[in-house]
Residue, then its C-alpha position, 0 to 999 in steps of 0.5 A: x890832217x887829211x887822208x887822202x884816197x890812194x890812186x889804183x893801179x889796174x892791169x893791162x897789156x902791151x909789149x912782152x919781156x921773159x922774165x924769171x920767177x923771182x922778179x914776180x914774186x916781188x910785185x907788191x901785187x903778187x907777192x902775197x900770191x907766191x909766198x903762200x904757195x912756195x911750190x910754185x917755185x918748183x918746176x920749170x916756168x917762163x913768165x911773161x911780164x910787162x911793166x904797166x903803170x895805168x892809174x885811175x884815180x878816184x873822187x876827183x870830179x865824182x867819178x874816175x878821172x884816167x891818167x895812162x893806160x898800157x897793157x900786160x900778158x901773162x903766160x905761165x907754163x908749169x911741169x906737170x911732174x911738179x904740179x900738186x893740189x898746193x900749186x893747182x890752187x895757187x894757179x887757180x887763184x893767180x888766175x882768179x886775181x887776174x880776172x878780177x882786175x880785169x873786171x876792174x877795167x870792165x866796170x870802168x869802161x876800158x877794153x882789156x885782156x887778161x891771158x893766163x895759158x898753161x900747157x894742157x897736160x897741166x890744165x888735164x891734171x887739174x881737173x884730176x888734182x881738183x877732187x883731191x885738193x886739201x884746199x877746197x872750200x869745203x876743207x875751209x869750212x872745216x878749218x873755220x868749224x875747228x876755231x870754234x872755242x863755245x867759251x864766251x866771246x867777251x874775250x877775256x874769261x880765261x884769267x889764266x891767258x898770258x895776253x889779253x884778246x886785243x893784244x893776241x889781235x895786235x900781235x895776230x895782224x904783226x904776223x900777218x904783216x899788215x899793221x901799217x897797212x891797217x893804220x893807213x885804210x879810211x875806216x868807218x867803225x860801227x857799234x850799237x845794239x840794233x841797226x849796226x849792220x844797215x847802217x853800216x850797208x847804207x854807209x857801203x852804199x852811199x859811197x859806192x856810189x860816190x865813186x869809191x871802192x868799198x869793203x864791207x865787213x858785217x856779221x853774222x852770215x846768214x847763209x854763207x860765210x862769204x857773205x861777211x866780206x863785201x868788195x864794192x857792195x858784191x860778196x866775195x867770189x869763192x876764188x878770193x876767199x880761198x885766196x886769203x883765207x888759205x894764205x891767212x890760215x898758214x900764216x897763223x899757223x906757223x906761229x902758233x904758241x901755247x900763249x898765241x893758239x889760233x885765234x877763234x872764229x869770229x877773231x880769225x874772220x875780223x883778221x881775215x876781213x882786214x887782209x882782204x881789204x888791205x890787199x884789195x885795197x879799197x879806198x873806204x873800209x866799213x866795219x860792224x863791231x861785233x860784239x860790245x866794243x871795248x873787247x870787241x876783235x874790230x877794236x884792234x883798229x887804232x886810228x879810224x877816220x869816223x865812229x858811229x854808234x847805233x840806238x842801244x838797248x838790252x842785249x848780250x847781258x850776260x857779256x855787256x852788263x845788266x844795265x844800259x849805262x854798262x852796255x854803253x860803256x862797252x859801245x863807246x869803247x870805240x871812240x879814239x882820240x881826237x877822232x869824229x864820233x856820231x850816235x842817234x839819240x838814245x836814252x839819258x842813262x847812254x846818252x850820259x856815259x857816250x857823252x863821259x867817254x868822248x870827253x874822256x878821249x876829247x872825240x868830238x861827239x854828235x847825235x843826228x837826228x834821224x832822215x825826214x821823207x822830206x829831206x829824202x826828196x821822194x825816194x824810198x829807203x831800200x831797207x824797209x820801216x820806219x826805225x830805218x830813218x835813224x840808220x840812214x841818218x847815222x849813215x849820212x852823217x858818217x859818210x859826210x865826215x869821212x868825205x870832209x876828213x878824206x878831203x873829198x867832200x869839196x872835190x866831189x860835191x863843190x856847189x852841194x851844201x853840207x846839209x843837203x843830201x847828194x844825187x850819189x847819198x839818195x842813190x845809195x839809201x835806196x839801194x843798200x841791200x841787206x839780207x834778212x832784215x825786213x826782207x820779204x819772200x814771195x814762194x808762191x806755189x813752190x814744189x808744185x808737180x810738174x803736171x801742174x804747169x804754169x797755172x797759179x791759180x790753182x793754189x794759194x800763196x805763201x810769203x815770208x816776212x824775213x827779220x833776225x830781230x832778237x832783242x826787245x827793241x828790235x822785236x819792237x821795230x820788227x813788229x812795227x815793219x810787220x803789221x805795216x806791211x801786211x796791210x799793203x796790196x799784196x801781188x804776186x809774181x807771175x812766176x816763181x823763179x826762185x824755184x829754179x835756183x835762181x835768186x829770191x823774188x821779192x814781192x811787190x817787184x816787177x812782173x807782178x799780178x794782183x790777187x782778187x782781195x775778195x776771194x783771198x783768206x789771209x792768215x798771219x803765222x809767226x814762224x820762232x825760235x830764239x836762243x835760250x838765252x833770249x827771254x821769251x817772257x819779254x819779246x813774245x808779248x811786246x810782238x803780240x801786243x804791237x801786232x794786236x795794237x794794229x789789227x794783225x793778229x797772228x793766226x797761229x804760231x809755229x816753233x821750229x829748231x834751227x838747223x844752223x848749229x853753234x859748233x859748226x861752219x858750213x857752206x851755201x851749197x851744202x845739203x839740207x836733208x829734208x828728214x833731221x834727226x831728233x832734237x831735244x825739243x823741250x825749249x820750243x815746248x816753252x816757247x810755246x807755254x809762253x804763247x799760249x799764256x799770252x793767247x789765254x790770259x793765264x798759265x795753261x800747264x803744259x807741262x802736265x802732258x808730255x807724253x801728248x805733246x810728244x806725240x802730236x809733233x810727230x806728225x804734222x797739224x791737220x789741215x783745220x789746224x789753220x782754220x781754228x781761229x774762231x772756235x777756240x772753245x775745244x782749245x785745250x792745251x792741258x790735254x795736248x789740244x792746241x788751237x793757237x800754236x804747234x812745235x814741229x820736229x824740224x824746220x824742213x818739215x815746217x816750210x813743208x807743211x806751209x807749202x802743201x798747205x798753200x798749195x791746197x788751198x787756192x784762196x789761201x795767203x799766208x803770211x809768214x813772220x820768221x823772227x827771233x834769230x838771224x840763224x833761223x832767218x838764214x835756215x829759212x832763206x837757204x831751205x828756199x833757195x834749195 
């Protein structure tokens, strides 16, 4: 049976009837509004309503064909003795969605008018309510940072629990009201080891660009939890996330039981994700698994439209097993009946439990080949190196069948065969973006005194290579991407906006000069830290030797503690304090054993001088640090001397130093491979936007 892409309805403005309270509150549209904010009930308000029945309907000829316009004004004025911070942030969300849908006429070429009044003794107090307000976002993250449990995320190590994870999620999304809801978007469900989240971006991509609204929902966020929930390729605005998050959080809370407790993070931001979406109503609804699958809070969807499996590997043994044929067992948990399943090639040992698993649940399942540049007809992938191929083959193909089972396929692309790849698929691959993955960032002369004007010449450049590999596999892709693009001409922005707060620039973009090669000394620095989970012993040397392999050895290695914290949810804009307290830095010691055993060939006891080593990552390395490379004869690490690596106290005072570093040295490049862990990746990112 075809699923077919439900009409939208936008806003818009014509004649005017007063209305009472209750006829609003019953608009599908506005309804969840007013019953997560019942005080707007009290008071004295007029509301001006006016019926509207404009329609744009989507994948008809590739675009969005219109069948009706009219027109819509709001006005609402409220008492002002009966305004609190409840009622303020419903308003200041009642506003928000307003905007937002005219937006939505904006971006489909239509003139509009949206008007919201309050009278302004309300509008006065608000600015007065506002600082005092429960709800901010802020007391969201507060709330997010109270449902994480530390317990194990596989869901079901309390063998005391009366419900099991994926019946407490059923039972979660019964009380939010949104099982059929659910049941009726066009999902595309993702799991795998590594490439999950750009597969899932190229799918957001490509149909965008078809003409679809989408909803993204990845994990984990790098710098902002909003960042997990994407509406047409965009990170929600603030107002839509206090929107569902408050409404969603009271909802829960009401119901809570000592057998239903409130649902832990990641299984409240999966709940969340799907609210948003539903209300939004978005015509496709991209979904990263979290962890596994089988147990995975996503799988509480029942009937997708496609699955897809990304390339397997070793990763969360400790939850998914210690073999590959037990971790496909967990990814292939996502396979429904009946409905189009696709993966790349993987090994014999999961390509043979994908294939039991499928027969099992008779999902008709396919292995796609990864993209050729050929087929790619010239235009370049948006998310860099070569592993990316496979990804945005699975994502073709993904997108294919969920166009072929949605029945758009035809109507959108009659005349284009199925095998090739439309101008909207090329559009897409090339324009996905996904942060700290194969990301780079040129911070070229940031934190210069001011005196020092516009002159670039005056100091060396600074470029990080950002990419949250954590697993063998994926360090192995990252190590490949790394040493390619370190070989490209490198420029170098004219200006460095990004210190002004503004978004990040990325080398080689528009606006660049080029570097005379021959004065430049470049230094390749591996910036690391991994949780203690990981195994330094396998990714570090698989780093090392394929970086080796192609001739860009490290110079040097630093390791860091992150900021991001495991016990606490914080926002973008929060404050990073240049000067951390003490951490417990005896796991950045072993990383470092470990990488200077596999710059010497042996074990060098460092373990042997605590007390030295504690003592030199007081300060920061001394300049020659970074020209030691060829006098490696007064290396000593035994004796606390370390020409090859250096452990530093915080990570503020890591980009600290390669900065006054950078900017000491005008010949100086530095290349800076950040690696190991997304969260380190989203401290670097969030420490340069600042």
């Amino acid at each position: 049976m075809e699923r077919f892409c439900r009409p939208k309805i936008l806003p818009s403005i014509v004649s005017v009837h007063s209305i009472e309270h209750k006829f609003l509150s019953r608009s599908p549209r506005f309804s969840s509004v007013f019953a997560n904010y019942p005080l707007l009930s009290c008071g004295h308000s007029r509301l001006m309503h006016v019926h509207s029945n404009t329609y744009m309907r989507r994948g008809i000829l590739g675009g969005r064909e219109l069948l009706h316009v009219d027109r819509r004004t709001w006005e609402i004025q409220h008492s002002t003795h009966f305004l609190n911070a409840y009622n303020l942030t419903a308003l200041k969300a009642f506003h928000s969605l307003e905007k937002r849908h005219q937006k939505g006429l904006q971006y489909a070429n239509m003139s509009s008018q949206t008007v919201l009044t309050r009278n302004s003794s309300s509008v006065a107090s608000e600015s007065l309510q506002e600082l005092h307000s429960p709800f901010t976002y802020e007391a969201a993250m507060e709330a997010l940072s109270s449902l994480i449990t530390g317990k194990r995320r596989d869901g079901n190590a309390n063998t005391d629990a009366k419900y099991k994870k994926l019946e407490r999620m059923s039972m979660y999304v019964q009380i939010l009201g949104i099982e059929k809801q659910i049941a009726d978007l066009n999902i595309i469900h993702v799991a795998g080891t590594k490439g999950k989240g750009s597969t899932c971006t190229f799918c957001e991509a490509i149909l965008r660009e078809s003409g679809f609204k989408t909803g993204l929902f990845t994990s984990p966020h790098l710098i902002d939890v909003k960042e997990r929930f994407r509406l047409n390729g965009l990170e929600i605005s603030e107002g839509q996330f206090l929107l569902y998050f408050w409404g969603c959080w009271h909802q829960l809370k009401d119901k809570v039981t000592e057998d239903l407790p409130m649902p832990p993070l990641f299984q409240f931001l999966t709940l969340l994700g799907l609210k948003i979406f539903v209300s939004e109503k978005v015509d496709v609804a991209i979904i990263e698994v979290g962890l596994g699958g089988k147990n995975d809070s996503t799988n509480v969807i029942q009937d997708p439209t496609v699955c897809g499996i990304t390339s397997l590997g070793f990763d969360h043994m400790e939850i998914l097993g210690d073999t590959l044929e037990k971790i496909a067992s967990h990814k292939a948990g996502i396979f429904k009946p009946q409905v189009p399943a696709f993966t790349v090639p993987q090994l014999p040992e999961a390509m043979d439990v994908l294939n039991q698993r499928a027969h099992e649940v008779e999902a008709p399942l396919q292995i796609v080949a990864p993209l050729t540049y050929e087929r790619l007809k010239g235009v370049k992938l948006s998310l860099s190196g070569d592993h990316q191929l496979a990804n945005a083959g699975l994502a073709v193909s993904l997108c294919k069948s969920w166009l072929n089972t949605t029945g758009n396929w035809e109507k959108l692309f009659p005349n284009v065969s199925y095998n090739s790849l439309p101008e909207a698929f090329l559009r897409g691959l090339s324009s996905a973006y996904l942060p700290g993955r194969a990301q780079i960032v040129h911070d070229s002369c940031l934190g210069l005194n001011d005196q020092m004007g516009s002159d670039k010449s005056c100091c060396g450049e600074l470029i990080f290579y950002l990419d949250g590999a954590h697993s063998p596999e994926s360090m192995d892709a990252c190590a490949k991407w790394f040493s390619n693009v370190v070989k490209e001409k490198i420029h170098r922005p004219v200006s460095s906006s990004f210190s002004k707060g503004e978004n990040v620039e990325d080398v080689c973009s528009n606006g660049c000069i080029q570097q005379e090669e021959s004065k430049t000394i470049s230094k390749r620095i591996l910036l690391f830290n991994c949780m203690d989970m990981r195994d330094p012993e396998v990714i570090l040397p698989r780093l090392v030797d394929i970086c080796a392999s192609s001739g860009s050895d490290f110079s040097k290695a630093i390791f860091v503690p992150s900021i991001s914290t495991y016990s606490k949810v914080t926002s973008g804009s929060s404050d990073i304090p240049l000067s951390i307290p003490s951490k417990d830095l005896t796991w950045q010691f072993n990383l470092q054993r470990v990488w200077e055993r596999i710059i010497h060939g042996k074990d060098i006891g460092v373990n042997k001088s605590v007390k030295l080593k504690m003592e030199a990552v007081e300060n920061s390395p001394p300049p020659e640090f970074l020209y030691d490379d060829d006098d490696i004869s007064h290396c000593n690490p035994a004796n606390g001397n370390f020409s090859c690596s250096a452990v530093f106290p915080s990570l503020p005072l890591a980009v600290s130093w390669l900065r006054k570093s950078a900017r000491e040295n005008p010949s100086l490049r530095l290349q800076v491979l950040v690696t190991g862990s997304l969260h380190l990746v989203g401290d670097v990112l969030k420490l340069l936007r600042r």
